[in-house]
C-alpha positions in Angstrom: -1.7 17.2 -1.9 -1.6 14.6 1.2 -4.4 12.7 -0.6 -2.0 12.6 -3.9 1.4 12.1 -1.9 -0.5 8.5 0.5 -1.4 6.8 -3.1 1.1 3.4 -3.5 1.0 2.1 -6.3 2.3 -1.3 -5.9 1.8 -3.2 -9.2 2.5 -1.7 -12.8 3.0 -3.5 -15.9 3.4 -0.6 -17.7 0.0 -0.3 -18.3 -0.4 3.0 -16.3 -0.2 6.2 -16.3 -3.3 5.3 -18.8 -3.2 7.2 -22.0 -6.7 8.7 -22.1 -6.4 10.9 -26.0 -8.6 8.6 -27.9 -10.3 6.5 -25.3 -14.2 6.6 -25.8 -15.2 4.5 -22.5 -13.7 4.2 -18.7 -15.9 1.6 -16.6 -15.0 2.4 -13.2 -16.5 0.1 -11.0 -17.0 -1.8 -7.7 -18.7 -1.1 -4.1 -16.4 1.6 -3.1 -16.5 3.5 -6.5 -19.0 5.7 -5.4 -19.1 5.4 -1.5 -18.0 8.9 -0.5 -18.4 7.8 3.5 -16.1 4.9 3.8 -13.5 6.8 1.8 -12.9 8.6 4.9 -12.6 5.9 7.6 -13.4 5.7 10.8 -14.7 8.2 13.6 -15.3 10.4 10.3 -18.7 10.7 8.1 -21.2 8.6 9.4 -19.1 6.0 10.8 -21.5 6.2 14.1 -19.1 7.6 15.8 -19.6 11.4 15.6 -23.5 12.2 16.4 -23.7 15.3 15.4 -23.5 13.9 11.3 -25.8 11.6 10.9 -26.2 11.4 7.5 -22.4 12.0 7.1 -19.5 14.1 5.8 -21.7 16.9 3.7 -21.5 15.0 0.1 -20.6 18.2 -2.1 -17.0 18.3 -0.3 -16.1 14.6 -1.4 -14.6 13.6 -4.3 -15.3 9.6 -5.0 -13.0 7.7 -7.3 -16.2 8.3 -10.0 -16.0 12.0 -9.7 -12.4 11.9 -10.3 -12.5 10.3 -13.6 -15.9 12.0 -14.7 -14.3 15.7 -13.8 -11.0 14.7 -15.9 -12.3 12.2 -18.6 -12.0 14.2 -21.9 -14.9 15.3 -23.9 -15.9 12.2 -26.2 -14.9 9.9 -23.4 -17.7 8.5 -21.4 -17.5 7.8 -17.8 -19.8 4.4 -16.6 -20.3 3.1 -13.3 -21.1 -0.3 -12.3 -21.3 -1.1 -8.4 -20.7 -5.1 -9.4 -20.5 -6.2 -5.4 -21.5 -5.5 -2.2 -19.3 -6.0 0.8 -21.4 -6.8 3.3 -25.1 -7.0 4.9 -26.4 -5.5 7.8 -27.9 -7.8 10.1 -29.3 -7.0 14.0 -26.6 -8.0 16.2 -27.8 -11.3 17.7 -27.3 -10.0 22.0 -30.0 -7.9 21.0 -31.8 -4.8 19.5 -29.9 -2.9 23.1 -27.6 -2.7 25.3 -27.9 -3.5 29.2 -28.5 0.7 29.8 -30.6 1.0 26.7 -27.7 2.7 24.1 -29.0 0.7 21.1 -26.5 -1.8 19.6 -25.7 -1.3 15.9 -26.1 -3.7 13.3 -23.0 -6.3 12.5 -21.6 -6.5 9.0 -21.8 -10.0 7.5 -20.3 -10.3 4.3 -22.4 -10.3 1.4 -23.3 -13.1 -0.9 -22.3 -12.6 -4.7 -24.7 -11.1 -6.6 -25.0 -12.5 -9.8 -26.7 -9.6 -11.9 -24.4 -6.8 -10.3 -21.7 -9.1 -11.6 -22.8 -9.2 -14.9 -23.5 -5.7 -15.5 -19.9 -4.8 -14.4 -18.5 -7.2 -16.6 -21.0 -6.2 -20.0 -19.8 -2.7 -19.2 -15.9 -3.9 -19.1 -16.4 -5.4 -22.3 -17.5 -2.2 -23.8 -14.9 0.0 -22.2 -11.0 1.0 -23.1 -9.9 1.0 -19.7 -11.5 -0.8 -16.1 -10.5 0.5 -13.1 -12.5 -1.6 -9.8 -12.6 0.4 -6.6 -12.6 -2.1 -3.6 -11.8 -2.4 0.0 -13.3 -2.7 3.6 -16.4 -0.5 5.3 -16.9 0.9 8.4 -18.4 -2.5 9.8 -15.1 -4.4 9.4 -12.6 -1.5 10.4 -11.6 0.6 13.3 -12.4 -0.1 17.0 -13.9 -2.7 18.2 -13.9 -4.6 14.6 -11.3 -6.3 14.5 -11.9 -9.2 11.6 -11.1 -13.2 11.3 -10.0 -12.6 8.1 -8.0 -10.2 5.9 -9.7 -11.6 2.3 -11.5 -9.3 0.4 -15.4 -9.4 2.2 -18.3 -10.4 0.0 -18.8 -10.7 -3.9 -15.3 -8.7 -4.4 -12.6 -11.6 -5.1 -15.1 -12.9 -7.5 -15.4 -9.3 -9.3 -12.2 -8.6 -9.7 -11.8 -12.5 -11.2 -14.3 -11.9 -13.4 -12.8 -8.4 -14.3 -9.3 -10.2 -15.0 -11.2 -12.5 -17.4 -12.1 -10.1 -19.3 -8.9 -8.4 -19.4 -6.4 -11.3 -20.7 -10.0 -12.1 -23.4 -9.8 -8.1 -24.6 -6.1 -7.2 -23.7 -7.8 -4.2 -22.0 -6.2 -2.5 -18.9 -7.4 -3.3 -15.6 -6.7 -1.6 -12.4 -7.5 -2.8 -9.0 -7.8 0.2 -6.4 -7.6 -0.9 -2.8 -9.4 1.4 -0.4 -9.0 -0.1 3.1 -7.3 0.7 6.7 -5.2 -2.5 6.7 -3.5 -4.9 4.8 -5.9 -7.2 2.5 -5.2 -10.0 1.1 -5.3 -10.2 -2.3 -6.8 -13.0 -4.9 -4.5 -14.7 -6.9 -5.2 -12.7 -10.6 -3.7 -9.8 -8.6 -0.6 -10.9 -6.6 -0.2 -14.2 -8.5 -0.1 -17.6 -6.6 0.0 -16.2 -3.2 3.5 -18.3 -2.6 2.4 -21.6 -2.6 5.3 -24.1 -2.2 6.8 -22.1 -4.9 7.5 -18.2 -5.3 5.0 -16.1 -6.8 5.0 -16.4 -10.2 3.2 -13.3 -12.2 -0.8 -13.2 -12.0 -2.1 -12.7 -15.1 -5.5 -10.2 -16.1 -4.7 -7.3 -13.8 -2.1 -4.5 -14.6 -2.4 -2.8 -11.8 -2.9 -2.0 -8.2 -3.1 0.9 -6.3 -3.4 1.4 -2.3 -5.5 4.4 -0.4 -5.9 4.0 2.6 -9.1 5.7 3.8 -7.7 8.4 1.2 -10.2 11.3 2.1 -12.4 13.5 1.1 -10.2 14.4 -2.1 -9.3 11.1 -2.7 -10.7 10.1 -5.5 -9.9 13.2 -7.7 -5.5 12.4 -6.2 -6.1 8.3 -7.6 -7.8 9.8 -11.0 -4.9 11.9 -11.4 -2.7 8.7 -10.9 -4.1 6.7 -13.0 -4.0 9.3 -16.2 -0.9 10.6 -15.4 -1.6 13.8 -14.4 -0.3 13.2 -11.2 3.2 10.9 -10.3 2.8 8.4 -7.7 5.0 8.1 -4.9 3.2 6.7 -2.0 5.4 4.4 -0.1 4.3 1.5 2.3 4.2 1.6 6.1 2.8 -1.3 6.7 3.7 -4.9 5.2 1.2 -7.1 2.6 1.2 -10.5 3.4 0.3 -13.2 1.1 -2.4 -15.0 3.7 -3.1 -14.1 7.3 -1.2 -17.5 8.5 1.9 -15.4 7.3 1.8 -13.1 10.1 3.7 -11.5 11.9 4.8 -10.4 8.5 6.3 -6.9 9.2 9.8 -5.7 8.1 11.9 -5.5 11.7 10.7 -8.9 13.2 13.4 -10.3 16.0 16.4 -11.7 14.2 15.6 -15.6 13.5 12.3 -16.0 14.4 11.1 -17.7 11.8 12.5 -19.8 9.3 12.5 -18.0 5.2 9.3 -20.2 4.7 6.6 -22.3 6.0 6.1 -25.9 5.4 3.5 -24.8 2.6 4.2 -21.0 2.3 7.2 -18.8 1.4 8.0 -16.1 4.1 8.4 -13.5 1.3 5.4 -10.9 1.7 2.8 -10.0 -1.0 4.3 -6.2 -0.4 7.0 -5.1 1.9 7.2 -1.7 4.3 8.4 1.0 2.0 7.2 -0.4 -1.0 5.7 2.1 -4.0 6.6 2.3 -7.4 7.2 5.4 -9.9 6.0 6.1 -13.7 9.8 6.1 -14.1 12.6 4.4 -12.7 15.5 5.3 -10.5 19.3 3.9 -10.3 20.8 3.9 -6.6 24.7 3.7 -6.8 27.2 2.3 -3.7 26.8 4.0 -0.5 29.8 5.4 1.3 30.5 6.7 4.9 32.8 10.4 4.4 33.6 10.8 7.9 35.0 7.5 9.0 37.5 8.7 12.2 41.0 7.9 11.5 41.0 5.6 13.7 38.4 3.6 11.0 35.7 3.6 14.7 33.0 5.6 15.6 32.6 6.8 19.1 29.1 6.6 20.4 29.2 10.9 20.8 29.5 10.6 16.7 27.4 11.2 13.8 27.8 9.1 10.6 27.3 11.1 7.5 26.4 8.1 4.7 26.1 9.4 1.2 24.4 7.2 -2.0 23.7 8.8 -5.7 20.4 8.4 -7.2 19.9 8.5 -10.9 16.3 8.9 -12.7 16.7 6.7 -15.9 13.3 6.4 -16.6 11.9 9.2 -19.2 9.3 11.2 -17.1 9.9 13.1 -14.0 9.8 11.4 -10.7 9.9 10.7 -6.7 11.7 8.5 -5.1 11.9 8.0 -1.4 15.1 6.9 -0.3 15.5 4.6 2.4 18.0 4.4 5.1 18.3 0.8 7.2 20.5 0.4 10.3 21.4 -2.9 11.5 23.3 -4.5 14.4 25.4 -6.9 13.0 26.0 -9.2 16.4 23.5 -8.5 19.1 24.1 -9.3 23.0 20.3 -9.6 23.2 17.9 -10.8 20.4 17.2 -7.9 18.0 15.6 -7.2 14.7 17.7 -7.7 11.4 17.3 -3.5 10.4 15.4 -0.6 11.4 14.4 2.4 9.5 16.4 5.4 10.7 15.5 7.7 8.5 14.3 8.5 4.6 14.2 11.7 2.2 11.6 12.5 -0.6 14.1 13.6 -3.8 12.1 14.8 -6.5 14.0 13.8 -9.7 14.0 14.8 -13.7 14.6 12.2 -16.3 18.4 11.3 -16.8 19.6 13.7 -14.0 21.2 12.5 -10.4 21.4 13.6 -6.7 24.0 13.0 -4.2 21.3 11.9 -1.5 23.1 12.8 2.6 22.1 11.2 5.8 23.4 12.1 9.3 23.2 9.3 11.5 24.2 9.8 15.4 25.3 6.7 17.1 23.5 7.2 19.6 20.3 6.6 17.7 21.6 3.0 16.9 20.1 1.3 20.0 19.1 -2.1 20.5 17.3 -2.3 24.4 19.2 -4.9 27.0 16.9 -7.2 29.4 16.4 -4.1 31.7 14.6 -2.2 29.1 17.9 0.1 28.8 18.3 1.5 25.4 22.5 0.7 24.7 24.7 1.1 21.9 26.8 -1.9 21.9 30.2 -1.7 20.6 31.1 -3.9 17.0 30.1 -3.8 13.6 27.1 -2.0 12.4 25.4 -1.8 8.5 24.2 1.1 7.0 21.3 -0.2 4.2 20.3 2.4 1.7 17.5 2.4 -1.2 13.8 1.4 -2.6 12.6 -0.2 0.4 12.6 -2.6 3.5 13.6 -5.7 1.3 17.5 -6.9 1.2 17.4 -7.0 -2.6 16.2 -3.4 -2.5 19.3 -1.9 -0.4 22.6 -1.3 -1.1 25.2 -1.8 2.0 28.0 -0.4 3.5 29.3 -1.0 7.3 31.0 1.1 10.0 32.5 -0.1 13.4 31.5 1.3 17.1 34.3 1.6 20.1 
């Protein structure tokens, strides 16, 4: 249920959940299709870390993303795996076969050249196939301690894999979902989150339909992003970190201090790939004004007080569905720099078509800190908004205000 709950799916064009009655062919590919180790992530499995698996988390208790869809493919529908990259190549680590006390070093991860014929097959085996679901991501080499990475781009033959697989999908109209198994936030080529910003906004990339995030998903993680992708299961992972675009867009996250940057760069908008709380639904939902019940007579808030904030959510999609409601607090005029909003709280509200919730926060003032130049946590008197909805982005939240004494 975890495993099925962390999924994020971030991109949709409506081609998912994927209709599987009929379908006589899935190609599920890429390095991490089958790789039952690094779905687990560090100081797991054989990550090196625990000597007392060496060959791993016993295989028979992990479900892979290939698993998934070959234990829930109907009968009559084939199930074919190409690997189509690798991600790196281990190479000795050039201080040395050992360390100074004689612990041998492990090998460093380089990443991989493109293999041509493992490209090919994964593309011949698109081509044949009604839907293409690529499996890609970082490995143990490239993730945890001690590995921290110049780069956030997709290591070895992958970019060119899931190009390749995008060609294929505007030539045969077929649907093409990227999976993203990783630990951090990737960047992402340009056929899947378009033109990466670029003087301009993005504008839509073409080829892929959709993307999905698990990070290091475990050991039933593949069967939870099967069940996503053929609707068996609704999707309502949510962000908690931010996408950027490129690494020279960090810092990227949500609650950076109040004007320190500029909305773009010379060459690069400021606007993330994906923002903290991101996630999309199979269906959609309707968030109406917020309102504050309690307001004192007096129209102020002592700082002793709690702020009960109310918003409705609708469902007007047609299938049943999760939202997770947001709640934002900002500080509308500091005394010492702060961040624009923080996250204060959120609620899970499970949803069936057409009906609506009266969603209720309580908010104590005295949670609504900002920290002075003595590291005090104060609340300041003045103006305060209360943000409520989808996620972390402005154009996602709906606002209402309350005043402090």
């Amino acid at each position: 249920e975890v495993a099925r709950e962390a999924v994020a799916l971030l991109k949709n064009d409506g081609s998912l959940p994927f209709n599987v009655a009929g379908a006589k062919r899935i190609a599920v590919v890429g390095p991490l299709a089958d790789d039952a180790q690094t779905q687990l992530g560090d100081w797991a499995g054989s990550s090196g870390q625990i000597n007392w698996m060496p060959d791993g988390h016993p295989r028979e208790m992990i479900t892979t993303v290939l698993d998934g869809f070959k234990q829930l493919a109907p009968e009559g529908c084939e199930v074919v795996y190409s690997r189509g990259a690798n991600i790196v190549d281990l190479v000795p680590d050039p201080e040395g076969e050992f360390y100074p006390d004689g612990q041998p070093r492990p090998k460093i991860g380089v990443s991989a050249k493109i293999d041509r014929a493992l490209l090919g097959e994964a593309v011949e085996n698109a081509r044949k196939s009604d839907l293409i679901v690529a499996v890609v991501g970082d490995v143990i080499q490239a993730i945890g301690e001690g590995c921290s990475t110049a780069t956030l781009e997709l290591l070895g033959g992958q970019n060119a894999l899931i190009d390749a697989l995008s060609n294929v999908a505007r030539e045969t109209g077929k649907p093409f979902v990227v999976v993203l198994v990783s630990s951090k936030p990737q960047v992402l080529p340009a056929s899947v989150i378009g033109t990466n910003g670029v003087i301009v906004d993005e504008t839509p990339a073409e080829g892929t339909s959709a993307l999905l995030w698990a990070p290091s998903p475990g050991m039933k993680g593949g069967q939870a992003i099967a069940e996503i992708i053929l609707g068996e299961t609704e999707p309502s992972g949510r962000l908690p970190i931010t996408f950027p675009r490129h690494a020279g867009q960090l810092p990227v996250y949500y609650n950076q201090i109040r004007g320190q940057h500029g909305n773009r760069y010379a060459d690069l908008t400021q606007n993330p790939a994906f923002a903290f709380g991101e996630g999309l639904s199979y269906t959609t939902f309707e968030y109406g004004d917020p309102i504050i019940t309690n307001v004192p007579e007096s129209g102020i808030f002592a700082e002793t007080d709690t702020v009960h904030a109310e918003i409705t959510l609708t469902n007007t999609g047609d299938r049943k569905g999760t939202e997770v409601v947001q709640l934002y607090i900002g500080d509308i005029v500091t005394s010492y720099s702060w961040t624009d909003r923080e996250l204060k709280a959120f609620q899970r509200v499970e949803l069936e078509p057409g009906k609506s919730k009266t969603v209720a926060f309580d908010i104590p003032v005295s949670d609504c800190t900002i920290v002075d130049s003595e590291a005090n946590r104060i609340v300041e008197p003045g103006e305060f908004e209360v943000l409520i909805g989808h996620s972390s982005r402005r154009e996602h939240l709906k606002r209402t205000t309350f005043t402090v004494a």
